[in-house]
C-alpha positions in Angstrom: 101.0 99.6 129.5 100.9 96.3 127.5 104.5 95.1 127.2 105.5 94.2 123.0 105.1 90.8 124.0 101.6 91.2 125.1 100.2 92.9 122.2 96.8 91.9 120.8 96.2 90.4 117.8 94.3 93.2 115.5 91.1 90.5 115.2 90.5 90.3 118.9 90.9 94.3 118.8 87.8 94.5 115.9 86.2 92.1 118.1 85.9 94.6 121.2 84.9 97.3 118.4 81.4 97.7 119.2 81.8 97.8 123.0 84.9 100.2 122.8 82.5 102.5 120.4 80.3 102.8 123.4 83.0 103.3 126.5 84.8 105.8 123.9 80.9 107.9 123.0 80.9 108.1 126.7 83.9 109.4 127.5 83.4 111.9 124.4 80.1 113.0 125.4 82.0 114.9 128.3 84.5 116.8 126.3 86.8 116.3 122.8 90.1 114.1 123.9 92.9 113.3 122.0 94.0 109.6 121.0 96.1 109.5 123.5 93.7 110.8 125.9 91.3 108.1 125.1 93.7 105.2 125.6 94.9 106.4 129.0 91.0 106.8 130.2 90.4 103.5 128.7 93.5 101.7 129.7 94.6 100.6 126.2 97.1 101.1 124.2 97.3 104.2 121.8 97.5 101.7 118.8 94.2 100.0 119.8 92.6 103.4 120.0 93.2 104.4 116.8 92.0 101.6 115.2 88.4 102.0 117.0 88.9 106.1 116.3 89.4 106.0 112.7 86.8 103.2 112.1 84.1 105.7 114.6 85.3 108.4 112.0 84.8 106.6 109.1 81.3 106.0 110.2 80.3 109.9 111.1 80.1 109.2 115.0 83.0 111.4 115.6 85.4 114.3 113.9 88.2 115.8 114.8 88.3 118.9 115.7 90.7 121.9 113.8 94.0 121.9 115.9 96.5 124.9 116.1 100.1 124.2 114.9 101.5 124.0 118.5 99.0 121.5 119.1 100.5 117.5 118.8 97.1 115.8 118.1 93.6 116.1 116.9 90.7 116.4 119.3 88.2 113.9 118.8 84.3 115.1 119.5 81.1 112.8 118.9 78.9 113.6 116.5 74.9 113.9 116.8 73.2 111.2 115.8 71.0 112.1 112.7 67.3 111.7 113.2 65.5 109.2 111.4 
């Protein structure tokens, strides 16, 4: 993990956005993961992921799933693309 010291700027994390959306879609494409899933398969920090998770969701290439109370955080799943 990235020490405090270390953390990245949120510009240079938008920057890796597009290239994160695809590592993320592929990891997704397996099975739903949760947040912190995704950063440990990526190797980034849970922060980061967020940011590229919410801004996936916002767009409708993901949703998470319905969790159970026992449950500590939302499964993510990609969405089907729409057809043109």
């Amino acid at each position: 993990m990235m020490e405090k010291s270390e953390m990245r700027n949120l510009q240079e994390v938008l920057r890796d956005e597009m290239v994160m959306h695809e590592r993320i879609c592929d990891l997704l494409k397996k099975n739903p993961m949760t947040i912190p899933e995704l950063a440990k398969a990526l190797n980034k920090p849970s922060w980061e992921t967020t940011v590229w998770i919410m801004s996936m969701r916002r767009y409708g290439m993901v949703a998470e799933l319905p969790k159970s109370r026992g449950d500590d955080y939302f499964k993510y799943t990609i969405l089907p693309e729409e057809s043109e």
